[in-house]
N, C-alpha and C positions, 0 to 999 in steps of 0.2 A: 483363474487362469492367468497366466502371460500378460495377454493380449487384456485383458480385464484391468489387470494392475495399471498397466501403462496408459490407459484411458483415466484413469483415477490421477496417474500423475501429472496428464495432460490437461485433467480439471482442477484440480488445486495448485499447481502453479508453474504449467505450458513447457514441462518438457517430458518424454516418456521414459528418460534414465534417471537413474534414483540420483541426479545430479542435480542442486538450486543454485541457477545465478540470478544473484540480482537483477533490477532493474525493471524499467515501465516496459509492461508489453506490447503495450500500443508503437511505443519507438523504437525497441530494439529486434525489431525482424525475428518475431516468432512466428508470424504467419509466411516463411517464405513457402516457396514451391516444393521445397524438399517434407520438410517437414509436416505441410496440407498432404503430398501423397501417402505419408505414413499413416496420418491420422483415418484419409478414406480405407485405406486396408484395415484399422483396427475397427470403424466402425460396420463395414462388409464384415469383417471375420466372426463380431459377437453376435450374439444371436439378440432379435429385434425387442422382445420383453426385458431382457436385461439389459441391454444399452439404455433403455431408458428407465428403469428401476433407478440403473447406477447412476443416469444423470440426474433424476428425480429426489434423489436422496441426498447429495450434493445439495444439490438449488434449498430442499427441505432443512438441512443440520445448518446450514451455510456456512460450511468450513473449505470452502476453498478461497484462497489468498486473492484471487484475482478474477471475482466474480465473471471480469467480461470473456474470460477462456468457456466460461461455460454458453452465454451466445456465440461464440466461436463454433462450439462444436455442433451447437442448432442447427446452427446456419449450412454447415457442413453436412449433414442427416438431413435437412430439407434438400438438398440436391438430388437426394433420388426421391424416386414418385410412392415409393412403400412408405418412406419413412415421413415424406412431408407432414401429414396428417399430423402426425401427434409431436411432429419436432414444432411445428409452428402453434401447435398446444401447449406446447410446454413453452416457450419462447412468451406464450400472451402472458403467462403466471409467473415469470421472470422477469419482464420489459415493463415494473412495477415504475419507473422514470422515464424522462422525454432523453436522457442521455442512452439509456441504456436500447432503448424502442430505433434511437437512429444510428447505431454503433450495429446493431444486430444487421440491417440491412446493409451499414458498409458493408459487412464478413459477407451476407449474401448475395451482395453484387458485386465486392471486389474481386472475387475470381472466377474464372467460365471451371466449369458450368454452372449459368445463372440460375439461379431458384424462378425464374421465369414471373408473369404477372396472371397468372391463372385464376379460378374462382376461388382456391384455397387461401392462395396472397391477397387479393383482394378482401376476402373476408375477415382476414384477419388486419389487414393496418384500418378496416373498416370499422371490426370491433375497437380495437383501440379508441379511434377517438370519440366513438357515438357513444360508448358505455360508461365514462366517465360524465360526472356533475358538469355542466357547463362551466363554472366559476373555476373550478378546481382545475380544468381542463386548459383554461385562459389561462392559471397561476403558473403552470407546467411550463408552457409552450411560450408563454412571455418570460420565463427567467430561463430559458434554453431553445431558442428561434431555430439554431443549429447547433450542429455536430459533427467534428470529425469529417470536417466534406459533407454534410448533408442535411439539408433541410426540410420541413416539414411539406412544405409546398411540392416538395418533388414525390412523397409518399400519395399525396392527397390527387394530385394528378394521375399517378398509377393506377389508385382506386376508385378514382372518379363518386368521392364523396356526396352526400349530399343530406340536408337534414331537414325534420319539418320545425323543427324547436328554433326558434328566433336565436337566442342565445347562443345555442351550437352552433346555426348556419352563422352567426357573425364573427367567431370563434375562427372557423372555418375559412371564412371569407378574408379575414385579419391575417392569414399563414400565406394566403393564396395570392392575396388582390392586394396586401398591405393598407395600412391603418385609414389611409384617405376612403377609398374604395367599400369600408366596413362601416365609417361613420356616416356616408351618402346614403349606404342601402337601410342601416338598424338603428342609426344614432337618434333617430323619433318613435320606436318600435318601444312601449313600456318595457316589453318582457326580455329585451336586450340592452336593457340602460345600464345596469349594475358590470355587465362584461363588457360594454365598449368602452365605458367611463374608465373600468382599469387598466385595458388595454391602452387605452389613448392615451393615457395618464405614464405607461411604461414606456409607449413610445417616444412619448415628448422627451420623459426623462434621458434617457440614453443620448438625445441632441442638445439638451438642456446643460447651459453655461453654469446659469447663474446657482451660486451657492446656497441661498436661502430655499430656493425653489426643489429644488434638489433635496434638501434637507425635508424639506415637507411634506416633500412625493414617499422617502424613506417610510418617516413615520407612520404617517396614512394608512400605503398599503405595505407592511411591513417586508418590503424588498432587500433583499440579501447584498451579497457581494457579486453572484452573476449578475445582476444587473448594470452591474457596474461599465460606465464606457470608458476610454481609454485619458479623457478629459476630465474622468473625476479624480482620476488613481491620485494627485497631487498634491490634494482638497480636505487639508485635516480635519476640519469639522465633519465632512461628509462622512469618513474612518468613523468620528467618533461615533455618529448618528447611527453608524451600521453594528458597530463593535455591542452597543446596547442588547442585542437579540446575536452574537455571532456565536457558533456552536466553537469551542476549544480548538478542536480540529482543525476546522475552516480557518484561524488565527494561525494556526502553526505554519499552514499552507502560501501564506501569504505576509507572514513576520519577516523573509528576508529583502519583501517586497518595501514594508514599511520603514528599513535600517535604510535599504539604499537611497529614498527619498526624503531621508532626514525628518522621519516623523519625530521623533525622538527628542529633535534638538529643535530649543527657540534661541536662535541666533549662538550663541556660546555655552547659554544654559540647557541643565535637561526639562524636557518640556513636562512640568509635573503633573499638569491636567491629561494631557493625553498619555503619559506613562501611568498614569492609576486607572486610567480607561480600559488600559490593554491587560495591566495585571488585575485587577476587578474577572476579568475573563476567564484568566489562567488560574483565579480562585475557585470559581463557579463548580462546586463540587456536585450537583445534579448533570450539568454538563459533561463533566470527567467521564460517567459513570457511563452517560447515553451514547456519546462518542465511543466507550470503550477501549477507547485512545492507550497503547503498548508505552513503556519505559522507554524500552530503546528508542520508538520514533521520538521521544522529548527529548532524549539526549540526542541524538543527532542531531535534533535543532538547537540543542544549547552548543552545542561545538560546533559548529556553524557558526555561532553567530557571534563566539567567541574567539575561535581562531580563522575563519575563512579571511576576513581585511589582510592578519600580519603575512597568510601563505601566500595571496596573491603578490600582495608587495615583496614579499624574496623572490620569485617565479619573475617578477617584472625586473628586480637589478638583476636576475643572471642575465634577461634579454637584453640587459644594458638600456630600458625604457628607461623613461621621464617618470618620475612615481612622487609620493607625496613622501614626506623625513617620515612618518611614522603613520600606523592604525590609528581608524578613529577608536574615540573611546567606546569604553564599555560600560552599560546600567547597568550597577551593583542593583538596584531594583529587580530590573529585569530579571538577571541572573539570579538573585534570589528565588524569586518564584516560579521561573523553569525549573530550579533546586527541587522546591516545593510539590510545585506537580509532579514530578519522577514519583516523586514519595507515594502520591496520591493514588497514582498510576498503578501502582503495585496490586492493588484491590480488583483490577480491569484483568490480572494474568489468570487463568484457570491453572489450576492445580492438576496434573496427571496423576499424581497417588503414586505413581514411578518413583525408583532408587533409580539414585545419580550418583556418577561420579564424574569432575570436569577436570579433565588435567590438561594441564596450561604451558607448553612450552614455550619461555619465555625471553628462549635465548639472544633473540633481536630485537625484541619489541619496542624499543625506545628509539627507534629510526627509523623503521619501517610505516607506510602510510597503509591505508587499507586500498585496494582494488575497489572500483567503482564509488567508493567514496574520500575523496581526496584530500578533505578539511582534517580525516581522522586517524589517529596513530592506532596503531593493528592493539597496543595494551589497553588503550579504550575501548575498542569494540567487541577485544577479550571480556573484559570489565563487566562488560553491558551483559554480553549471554549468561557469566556467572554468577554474578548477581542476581539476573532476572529468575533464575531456577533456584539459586540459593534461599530465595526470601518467599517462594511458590512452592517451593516443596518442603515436605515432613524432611527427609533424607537426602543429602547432597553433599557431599566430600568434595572439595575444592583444593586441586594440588595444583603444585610447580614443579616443573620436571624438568631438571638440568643434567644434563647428557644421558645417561640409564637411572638417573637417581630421581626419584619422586618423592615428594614432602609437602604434608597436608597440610593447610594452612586453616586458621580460625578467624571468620569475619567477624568483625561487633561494630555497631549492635545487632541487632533483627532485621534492620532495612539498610545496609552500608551504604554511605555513598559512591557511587558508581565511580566518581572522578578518584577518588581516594584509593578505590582498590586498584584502578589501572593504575596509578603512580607507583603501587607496589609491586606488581606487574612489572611495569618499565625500570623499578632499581634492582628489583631483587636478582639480576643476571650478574651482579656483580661478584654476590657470589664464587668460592671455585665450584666448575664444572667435575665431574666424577663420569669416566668411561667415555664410551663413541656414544651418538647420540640414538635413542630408540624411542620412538615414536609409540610405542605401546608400553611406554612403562608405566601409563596408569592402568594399566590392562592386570601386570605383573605386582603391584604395589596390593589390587584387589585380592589374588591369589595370597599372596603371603599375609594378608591381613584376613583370611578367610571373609571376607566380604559379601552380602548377599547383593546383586548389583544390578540394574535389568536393563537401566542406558547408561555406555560410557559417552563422553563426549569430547574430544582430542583436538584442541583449537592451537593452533603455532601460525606462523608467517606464510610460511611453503612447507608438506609432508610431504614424506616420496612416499608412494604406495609400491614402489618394486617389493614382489614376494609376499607382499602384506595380506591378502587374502590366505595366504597355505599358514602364515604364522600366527593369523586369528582362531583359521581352525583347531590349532594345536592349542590355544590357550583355551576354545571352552570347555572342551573335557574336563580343565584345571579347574576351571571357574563354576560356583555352587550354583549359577543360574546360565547352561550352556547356551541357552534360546537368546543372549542377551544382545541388543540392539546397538549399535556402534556407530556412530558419527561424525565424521571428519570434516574440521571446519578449517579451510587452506584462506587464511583475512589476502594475502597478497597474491593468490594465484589468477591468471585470466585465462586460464586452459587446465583441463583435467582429462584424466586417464583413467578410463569405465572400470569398477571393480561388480562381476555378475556374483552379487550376492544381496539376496532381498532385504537383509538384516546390515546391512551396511547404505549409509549413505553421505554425502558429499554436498557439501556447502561451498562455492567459490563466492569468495569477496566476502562482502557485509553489506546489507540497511536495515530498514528496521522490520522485515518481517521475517528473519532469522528463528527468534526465538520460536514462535507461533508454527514457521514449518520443521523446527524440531522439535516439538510439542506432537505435532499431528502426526510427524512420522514415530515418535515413539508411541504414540496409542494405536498403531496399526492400521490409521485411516486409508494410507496410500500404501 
């Protein structure tokens, strides 16, 4: 049904029109008032076994982009008293982290009507923390204290906790009554030495100056990058000490953190100890794999990290600011092996078994920036989508389409680099143009090549969709596979115009989980 679908698009990535914009959920006001009341009408409307079938099986396949829409919707379904039962069931076999467990209760207490503090709530932030290993439970709760506005302590008070395990009451007593308080009542208790010792030992660290000490606490109890307080960020040995065990991922996340505080450089030189530290990481090919880690998010961070210094500095002389004569430099290191991993990366894309065709109008792209990410020019993040299906799939036809004219082009090798095909991209406009512009002339290029085709995919700067629905209908007739799936990708638009057809959809802007939600809408997930 309808109302079915749009719950499905509300869980894989928080809007119920077959429309994806970018960007964090958490900040860009997907949870406002408008959009909570639509969602209570879709979940009244379905009927109660399959609203949670369809959430159940989401959470199971785990192919939604943005996991926390799906505590979104819990949290939403626990507001009425039929559904709590099993939304706050499904919620304990989701809420598998201390992020996710205190995110779900923002969703549940940021808006009235509150999911209340009943035997059902109660039992459940109860189960949580009594049913975990006490050690494990410490590890959790000491590398994430809070979230998002919310702390452990304020849950634990709700349910008025309590335990007979020494270890879990000191656990317990440590969220509530903080580290002094925990070591008074359990710090002599045999059976809670091993969890006050870590905990004390996380707390100190986090106050903890000195750099050796620091370093030692890392290794010991092998503590992450949350751990991290605002006093160490500074502190390259500490980096290094961490970088040892840091997952790909977590490095990406935190590499434009390390440029701006000059990890990189010792005085005028590159720092070559901590630059083999970090590229060591970005080798780490069991890493790659567990991460899962997408193409396009590497490239986004290589062009970042490439061009964000020289953008900022032209953006500063139009304002007529104080700025420095030039960018700082760039590791050719570095840069090599962000190279590297893209490659790597390729092995992380699933393959849909889908015929493709990607036509690329390419008419401005060599000026044009992308929407929501502003480091990138619209032919690289052309680049990125082409590539990442060209080298995933069996079948993918990859055109340029200069005003009604379409022209197939040939990547080589097997894995192109992505930087290389946008350059082609951004010159090949120089080309002459042929006719008024038509936005579906890979559409036309399929018919007269008798093509069998099952996703187009139409990426330019700006498309206008005026009439574009009636002149789709008319081409599948033409086309040897009429059912076929259609996807328009607008890199500069920041507004669009709903086109009601379920086989069409709508990409505004670019990041890096693009590819992944044209993926899942071409297998009919949503």
């Amino acid at each position: 049904s309808d109302a079915e679908r749009m719950l499905l698009r509300i869980l894989h990535y928080g809007n119920e029109e077959a429309v994806y914009v970018p960007g964090c959920r958490l900040q860009k006001k997907f949870y406002e008032e408008d959009k909570v009341n639509l969602l209570r009408e879709l979940i009244a409307e379905i009927e109660h076994q399959t609203l949670f079938d369809i959430i159940r099986k989401v959470m199971r396949e785990k192919t939604s982009l943005y996991p926390e829409l799906i505590l979104y919707v819990l949290a939403e379904c626990a507001r009425s008293e039929n559904k709590r039962p099993d939304a706050l069931k499904a919620a304990e076999e989701m809420c598998t982290t201390a992020e996710y467990f205190l995110l779900f209760f923002k969703f549940a207490k940021g808006l009235s009507p509150f999911i209340g503090t009943g035997r059902a709530c109660r039992r459940f932030i109860t189960n949580w923390y009594l049913k975990k290993n006490s050690l494990e439970l410490a590890e959790m709760v000491g590398e994430t204290p809070s979230y998002r506005g919310w702390r452990h302590a304020d849950l634990i008070k709700i349910a008025h906790i309590k335990s007979n395990d020494p270890a879990t009451a000191a656990v317990l007593t440590y969220l509530s009554r903080g580290a002094k308080t925990m070591i008074d009542k359990y710090g002599e208790d045999p059976k809670a030495k091993e969890v006050v010792s870590y905990l004390k030992n996380v707390d100190n660290f986090r106050k903890d100056g000195d750099q050796t000490s620091v370093i030692r606490t890392i290794e010991t109890y092998m503590l992450t990058v949350n751990h991290l307080n605002f006093i160490h960020l500074k502190k390259k040995q500490v980096w290094i000490a961490l970088l040892r065990r840091m997952p790909v991922d977590t490095l990406l996340d935190y590499i434009h953190l390390l440029c701006k505080y000059r990890m990189f450089r010792k005085g005028r030189m590159w720092d070559q100890e901590f630059l083999t530290a970090v590229c060591d990481v970005l080798c780490n090919v069991n890493s790659v794999a567990e991460s899962r880690l997408q193409p396009s998010r590497v490239f986004i961070d290589l062009c970042t990290y490439q061009f964000a210094p020289k953008y900022k500095l032209e953006l500063a002389a139009k304002s007529l600011r104080r700025l420095a004569q030039k960018p700082p430099a760039i590791s050719y290191d570095l840069v090599t092996n962000l190279e590297k991993l893209i490659m790597t990366t390729y092995d992380n894309v699933e393959p849909t078994g889908l015929r493709y065709v990607i036509a690329v109008d390419n008419s401005d792209m060599h000026k044009r920036r992308c929407a929501h990410l502003q480091y990138m020019m619209t032919s690289q993040a052309a680049a990125a989508i082409a590539v990442t299906f060209y080298v995933a799939e069996k079948q993918c036809d990859i055109l340029l389409c200069q005003g009604s004219t379409a022209t197939s082009i040939n990547l080589k090798p097997i894995k192109p680099k992505i930087s290389e095909v946008a350059e082609k991209f951004a010159t090949a406009e120089r080309f002459q143009r042929s006719g008024p512009k038509n936005i579906l002339a890979g559409l036309i290029w399929a018919v007269k090549q008798k093509k069998e085709v099952d996703v187009f995919i139409i990426i330019g700067t700006c498309l206008q969709f005026q009439g574009l629905a009636g002149k789709v209908a008319e081409l599948r007739s033409k086309l040897l596979v009429p059912d076929f799936k259609l996807v328009l990708c607008c890199l500069c638009e920041t507004h669009h115009q709903t086109i009601k057809d379920n086989n069409i959809f709508t990409v505004i802007g670019f990041d890096e989980k693009v590819c992944e939600v044209i993926s899942r809408f071409a297998k009919g997930v949503f």
